[in-house]
N, C-alpha and C positions, 0 to 999 in steps of 0.2 A: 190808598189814602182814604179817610174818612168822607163819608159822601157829602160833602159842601157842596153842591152848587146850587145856586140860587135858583128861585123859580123863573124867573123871566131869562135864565140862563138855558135851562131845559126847556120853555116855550119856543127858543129860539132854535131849538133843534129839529124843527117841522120846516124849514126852511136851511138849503144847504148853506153851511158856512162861507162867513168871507175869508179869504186869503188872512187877513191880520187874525182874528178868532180863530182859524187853524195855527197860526204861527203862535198866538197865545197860547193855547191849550199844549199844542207841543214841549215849549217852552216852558211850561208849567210842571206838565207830567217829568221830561227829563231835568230838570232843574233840583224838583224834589227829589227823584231817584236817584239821579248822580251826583250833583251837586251842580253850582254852577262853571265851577273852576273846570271839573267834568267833562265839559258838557261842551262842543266844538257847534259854529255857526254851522259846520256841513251837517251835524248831527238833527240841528232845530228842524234844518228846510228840509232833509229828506221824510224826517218825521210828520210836518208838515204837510207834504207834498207840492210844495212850490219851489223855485228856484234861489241859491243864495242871493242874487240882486234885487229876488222879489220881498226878502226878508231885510237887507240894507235899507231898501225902500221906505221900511215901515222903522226901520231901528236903525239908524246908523252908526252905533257901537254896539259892541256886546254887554259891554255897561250899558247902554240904554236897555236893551233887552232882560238887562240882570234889574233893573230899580223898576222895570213895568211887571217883573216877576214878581219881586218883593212886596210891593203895593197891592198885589192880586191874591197874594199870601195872605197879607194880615185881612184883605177884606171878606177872604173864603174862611181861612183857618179861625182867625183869633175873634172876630166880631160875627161873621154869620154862622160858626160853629162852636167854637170852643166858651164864647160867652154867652151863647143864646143855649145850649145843653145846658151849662150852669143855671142858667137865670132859672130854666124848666125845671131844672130837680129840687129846687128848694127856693125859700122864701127869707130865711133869717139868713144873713150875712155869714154869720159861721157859718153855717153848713152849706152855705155856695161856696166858701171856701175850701170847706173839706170835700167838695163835692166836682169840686176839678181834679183831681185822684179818679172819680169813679170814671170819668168822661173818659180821662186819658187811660184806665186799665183796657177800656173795650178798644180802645185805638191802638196799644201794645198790642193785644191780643189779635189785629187781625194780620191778612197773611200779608197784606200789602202794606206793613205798617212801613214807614219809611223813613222814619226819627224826624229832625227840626233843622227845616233849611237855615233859620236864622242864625242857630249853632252853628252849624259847618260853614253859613257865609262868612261869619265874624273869624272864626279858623283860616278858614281859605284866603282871605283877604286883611289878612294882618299887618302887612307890608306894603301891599299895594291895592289898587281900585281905592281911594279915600272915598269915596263918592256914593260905591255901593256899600262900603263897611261904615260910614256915618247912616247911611238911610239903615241901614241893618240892626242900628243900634239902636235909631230913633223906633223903628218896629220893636224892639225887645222894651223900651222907655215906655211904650203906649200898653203895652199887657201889663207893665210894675203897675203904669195910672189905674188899670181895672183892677189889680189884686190891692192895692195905695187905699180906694173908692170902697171896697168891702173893706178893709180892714178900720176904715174909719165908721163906715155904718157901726161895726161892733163895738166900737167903744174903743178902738186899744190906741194909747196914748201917741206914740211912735209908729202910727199909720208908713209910714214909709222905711225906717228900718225894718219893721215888721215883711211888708213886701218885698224887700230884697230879698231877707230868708226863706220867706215862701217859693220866689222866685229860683235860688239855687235848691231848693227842693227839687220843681219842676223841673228843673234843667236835668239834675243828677238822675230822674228818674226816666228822664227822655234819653240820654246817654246810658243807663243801665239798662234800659231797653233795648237799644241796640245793639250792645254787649251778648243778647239771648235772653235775659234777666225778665220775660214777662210780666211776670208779678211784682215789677217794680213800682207799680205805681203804688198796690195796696202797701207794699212794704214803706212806701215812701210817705204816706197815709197816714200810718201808726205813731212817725216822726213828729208829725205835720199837729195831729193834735194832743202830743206832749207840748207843741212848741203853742200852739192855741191858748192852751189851757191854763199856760206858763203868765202868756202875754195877758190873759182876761183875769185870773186872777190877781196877777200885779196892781190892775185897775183896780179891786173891789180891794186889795190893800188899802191904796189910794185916796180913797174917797173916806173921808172922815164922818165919824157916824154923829148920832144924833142927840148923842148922850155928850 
């Protein structure tokens, strides 16, 4: 997975971990890899290296342990990585747009890529867990508000239609990734700023001139 951790995260690695930061980290690594449905309480604590009662201890469902995942997700993936790369590559609004494509090529492209737990939790949990699949959503609801926030800097009138289509962009080319499909982000890219280009120009339609 893409190197997210925080720094006070790796400070904290000059000092052996506690029991719950191992049970976290566990829970984290096999959650994204297998998913959560996946993913057995025996599987966390031998990973872990503590006991299943030392792990009830700190969680006592497996839902709790699935929404202390999620919560840890959006705070590594989507806000200390995947929106601070964007924010880094670029300045105009558009091209932080077009510029989540490049983030996510070099994330397809590594060998640990391991697609989007939010996808496969909202999968896995279609029927049951309500609890992890609303927090799942409200995770996928908070990345539309950051792509929602760029698309209104740029002007485009339907900032939030706008974001949903960016958003099954993203998706399609996380799931065509994991298909094999690496070059899916750039291919998804090409899409991305027809559909930009579509939306900005609608605007300068829009705007009545001066004559």
């Amino acid at each position: 997975m893409p190197d997210i951790q925080p720094g006070h995260a790796r400070r904290r690695q000059a000092r052996p971990a506690s029991a719950r930061e191992r049970i976290d980290h566990a829970a984290y690594e096999l959650f994204c890899r297998h998913g959560i449905r996946g993913t057995g309480m025996d599987a966390v604590s031998a990973r872990a290296g503590v006991t299943k009662m030392t792990v009830y201890r700190y969680y006592p469902s497996k839902n709790d342990l699935a929404l202390a995942f999620l919560r840890r997700r959006e705070e590594l993936w989507s806000r200390a990585w995947l929106q601070r790369q964007v924010e880094d590559r670029a300045l105009d609004p558009r091209e932080r747009l077009l510029a989540i494509f490049d983030v996510f090529d070099k994330w397809f492209r590594r060998s640990d890529y391991e697609g989007c737990p939010f996808i496969n939790a909202v999968l896995e949990h279609g029927g049951g867990a309500p609890q992890v699949r609303a927090a799942t959503i409200k995770h996928i609801d908070n990345v539309r508000e950051f792509l929602r926030g760029l698309a209104s800097l740029a002007g485009i009138r339907d900032a939030e239609g706008f974001a949903r289509q960016w958003q099954i962009l993203m998706r399609g080319s996380i799931v065509a990734a994991c298909e094999g499909d690496r070059a899916a982000a750039l291919r998804a890219k090409k899409i991305a700023r027809l559909l930009l280009s579509a939306a900005t120009s609608r605007r300068t339609r829009e705007i009545p001139s001066n004559g």
